[in-house]
C-alpha positions in Angstrom: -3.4 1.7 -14.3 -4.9 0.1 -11.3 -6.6 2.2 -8.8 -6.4 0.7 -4.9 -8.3 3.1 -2.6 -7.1 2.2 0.7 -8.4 1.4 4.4 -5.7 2.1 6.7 -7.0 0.7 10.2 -6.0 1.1 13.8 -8.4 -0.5 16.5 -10.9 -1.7 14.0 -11.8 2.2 12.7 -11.0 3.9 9.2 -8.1 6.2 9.9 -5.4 8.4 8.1 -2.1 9.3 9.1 -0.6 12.5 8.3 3.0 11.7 7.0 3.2 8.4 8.9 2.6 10.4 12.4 0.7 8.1 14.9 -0.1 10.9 17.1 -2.0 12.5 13.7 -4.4 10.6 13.5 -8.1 11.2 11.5 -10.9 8.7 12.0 -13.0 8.7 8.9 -15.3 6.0 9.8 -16.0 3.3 12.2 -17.5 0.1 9.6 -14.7 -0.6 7.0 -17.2 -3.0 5.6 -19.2 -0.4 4.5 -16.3 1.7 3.5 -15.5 -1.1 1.1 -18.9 -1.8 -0.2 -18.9 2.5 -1.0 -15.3 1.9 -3.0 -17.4 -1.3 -4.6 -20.2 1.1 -5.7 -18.0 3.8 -7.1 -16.2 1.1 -9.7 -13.4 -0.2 -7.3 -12.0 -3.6 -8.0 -9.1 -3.5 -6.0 -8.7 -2.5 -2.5 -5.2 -1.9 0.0 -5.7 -2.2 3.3 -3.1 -1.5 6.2 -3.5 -3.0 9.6 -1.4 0.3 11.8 -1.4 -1.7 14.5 -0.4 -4.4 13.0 2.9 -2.6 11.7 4.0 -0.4 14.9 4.0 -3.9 17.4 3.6 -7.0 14.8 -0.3 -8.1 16.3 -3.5 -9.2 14.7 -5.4 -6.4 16.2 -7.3 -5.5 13.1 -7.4 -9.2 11.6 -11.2 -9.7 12.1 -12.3 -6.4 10.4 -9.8 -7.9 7.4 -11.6 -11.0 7.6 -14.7 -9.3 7.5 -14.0 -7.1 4.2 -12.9 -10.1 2.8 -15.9 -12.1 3.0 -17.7 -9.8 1.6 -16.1 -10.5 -2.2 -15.9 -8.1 -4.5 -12.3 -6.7 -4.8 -9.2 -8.0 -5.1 -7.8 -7.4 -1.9 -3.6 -6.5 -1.1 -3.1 -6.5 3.1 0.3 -4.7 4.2 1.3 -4.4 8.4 2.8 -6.3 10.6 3.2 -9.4 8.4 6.7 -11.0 9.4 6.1 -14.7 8.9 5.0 -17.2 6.5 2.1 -18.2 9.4 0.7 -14.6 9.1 1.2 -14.6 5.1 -1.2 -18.1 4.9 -3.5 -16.5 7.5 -4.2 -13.7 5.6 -3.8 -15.8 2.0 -6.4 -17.8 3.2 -9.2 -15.3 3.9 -8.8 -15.0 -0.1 -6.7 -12.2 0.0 -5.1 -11.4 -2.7 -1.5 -10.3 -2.2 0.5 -10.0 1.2 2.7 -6.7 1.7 6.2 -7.3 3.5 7.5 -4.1 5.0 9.7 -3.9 8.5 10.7 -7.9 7.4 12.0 -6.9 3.9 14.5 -5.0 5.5 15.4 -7.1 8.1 15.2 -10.7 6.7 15.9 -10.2 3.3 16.6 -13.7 2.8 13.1 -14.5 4.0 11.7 -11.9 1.9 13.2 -13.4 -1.1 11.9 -17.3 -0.3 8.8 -15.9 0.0 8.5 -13.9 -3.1 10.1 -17.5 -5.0 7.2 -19.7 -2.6 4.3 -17.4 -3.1 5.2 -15.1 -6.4 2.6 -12.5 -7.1 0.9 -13.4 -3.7 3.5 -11.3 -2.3 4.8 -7.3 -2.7 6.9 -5.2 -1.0 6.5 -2.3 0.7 9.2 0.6 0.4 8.2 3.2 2.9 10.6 6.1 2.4 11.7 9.0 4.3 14.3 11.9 2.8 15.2 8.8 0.5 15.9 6.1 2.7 13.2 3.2 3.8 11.9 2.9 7.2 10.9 0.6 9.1 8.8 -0.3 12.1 5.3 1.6 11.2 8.0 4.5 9.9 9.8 5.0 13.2 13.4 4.3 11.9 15.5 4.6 9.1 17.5 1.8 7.6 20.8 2.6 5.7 19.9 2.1 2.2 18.2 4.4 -0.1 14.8 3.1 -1.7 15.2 2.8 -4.8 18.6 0.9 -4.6 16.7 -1.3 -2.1 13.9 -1.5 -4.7 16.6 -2.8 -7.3 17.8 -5.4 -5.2 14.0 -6.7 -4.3 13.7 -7.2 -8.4 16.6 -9.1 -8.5 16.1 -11.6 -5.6 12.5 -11.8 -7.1 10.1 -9.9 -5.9 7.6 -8.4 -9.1 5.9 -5.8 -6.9 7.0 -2.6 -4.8 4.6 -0.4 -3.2 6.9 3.0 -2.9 5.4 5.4 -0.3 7.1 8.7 0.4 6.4 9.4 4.0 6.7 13.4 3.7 3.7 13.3 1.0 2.0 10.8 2.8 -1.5 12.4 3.9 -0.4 15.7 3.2 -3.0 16.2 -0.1 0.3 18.0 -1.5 0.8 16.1 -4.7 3.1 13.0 -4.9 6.9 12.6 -6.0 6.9 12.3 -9.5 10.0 12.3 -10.2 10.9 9.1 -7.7 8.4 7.7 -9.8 10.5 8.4 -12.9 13.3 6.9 -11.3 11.4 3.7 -10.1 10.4 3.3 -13.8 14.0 2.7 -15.2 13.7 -0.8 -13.2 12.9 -2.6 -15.9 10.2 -5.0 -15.3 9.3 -4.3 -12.1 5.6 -3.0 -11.2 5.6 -0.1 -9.4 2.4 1.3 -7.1 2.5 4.6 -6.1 1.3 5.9 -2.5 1.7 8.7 -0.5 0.1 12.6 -1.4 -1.6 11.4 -4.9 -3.9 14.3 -4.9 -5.4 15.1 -8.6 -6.4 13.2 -11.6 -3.3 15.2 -13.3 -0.7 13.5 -11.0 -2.4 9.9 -12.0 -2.2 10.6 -16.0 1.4 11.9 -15.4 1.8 8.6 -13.3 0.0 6.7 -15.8 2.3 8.3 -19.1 5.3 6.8 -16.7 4.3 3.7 -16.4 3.5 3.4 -13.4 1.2 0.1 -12.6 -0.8 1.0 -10.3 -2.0 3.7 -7.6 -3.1 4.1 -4.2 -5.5 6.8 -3.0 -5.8 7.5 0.3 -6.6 11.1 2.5 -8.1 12.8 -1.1 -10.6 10.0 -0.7 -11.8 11.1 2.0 -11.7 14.6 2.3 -13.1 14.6 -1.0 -10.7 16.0 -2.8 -10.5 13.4 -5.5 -13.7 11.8 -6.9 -13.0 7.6 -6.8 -15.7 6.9 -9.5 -14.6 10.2 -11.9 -10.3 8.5 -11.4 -11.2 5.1 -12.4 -13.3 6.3 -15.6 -10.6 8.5 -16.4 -6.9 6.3 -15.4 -8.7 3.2 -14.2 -7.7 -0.3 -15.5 -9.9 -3.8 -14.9 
């Protein structure tokens, strides 16, 4: 299983969000470079990184501390928040980033979602934030009127190969994630699923792993310790 720690930034600092909550936020550090080059030194290969500002009001407001993490090599890098054009997706595609995450968009422009997943293929994932079932949009301030993992169905079929399913209500809480969603997600056949949101113990990433699950995103355990980066990729880890 892969293993993406994650950088979630809002005016160029490290920060976590407790359940998707802009007015809870935690600053955990003020160089993401240097975050990085610690997730580098601890095994990492892969690294998700969130622009906040980026998804509440659409800007580039984090796009030179991207830039900057990217330049420095090292990990494959997947970049989700505020991108809602093709112009943003190439921006970001050509700092060598890896994969672009479509969120608010996927909802909205489905259409666009799907030429771009057909245009770019694995350059491209989408991003099911969820709340009491249903995906939200706009950095988790509404709800749109289709549950998640129907939503997620439909993304397979129109082409898209990657979701990254969130549940908002585990989602920097440290209270264990929602296996069984993850269960559910796993009858898609053929469609590689990341988990995010509340992972919290090297149990819940074995279960996930037995699932099938394809990859993993760890987040607030990070960095309040509660999960050891190095110790999780010896033990689930994948290259």
């Amino acid at each position: 299983m892969q293993i993406f720690p994650a950088i979630d930034l809002s005016g160029g600092q490290v920060v976590r969000l407790y359940q998707g909550d802009y007015d809870k936020m935690t600053v955990y550090g003020q160089d993401p470079c240097a975050v990085a080059r610690d997730f580098i030194a601890a095994g990492a290969k892969y690294l998700h990184v969130v622009d906040l500002d980026g998804a509440k009001d659409g800007t580039l407001a984090n796009f030179e501390s991207i830039a900057a993490i990217a330049k420095q090599g090292g990990l494959y890098i997947e970049v989700g928040g505020g991108i809602r054009t093709e112009e943003r997706i190439r921006q970001y595609l050509d700092l060598g980033v890896g994969r672009c995450i479509l969120g608010t968009i996927a909802v909205k422009d489905f259409d666009f979602t799907a030429r771009m997943a057909q245009t770019y293929g694995d350059q491209i994932a989408v991003g099911v934030d969820a709340r009491d079932g249903y995906a939200a949009i706009n950095g988790w301030k509404e709800l749109s009127q289709e549950r998640g993992v129907d939503f997620c169905r439909r993304l397979y079929a129109a082409g898209v190969g990657t979701v990254i399913y969130t549940d908002i209500s585990r989602d920097g809480a440290e209270k264990g994630t929602n296996l069984e969603l993850y269960r559910e997600l796993a009858k898609i056949d053929g469609l590689k699923v990341t988990a995010s949101g509340g992972v919290s113990s090297l149990e819940e990433l074995k279960e996930l792993q037995a699932i099938g699950t394809h990859a993993a995103i760890l987040g607030k355990a990070l960095y309040t310790g509660r999960l050891d980066l190095k110790t999780v990729i010896e033990e689930v880890g994948a290259c």
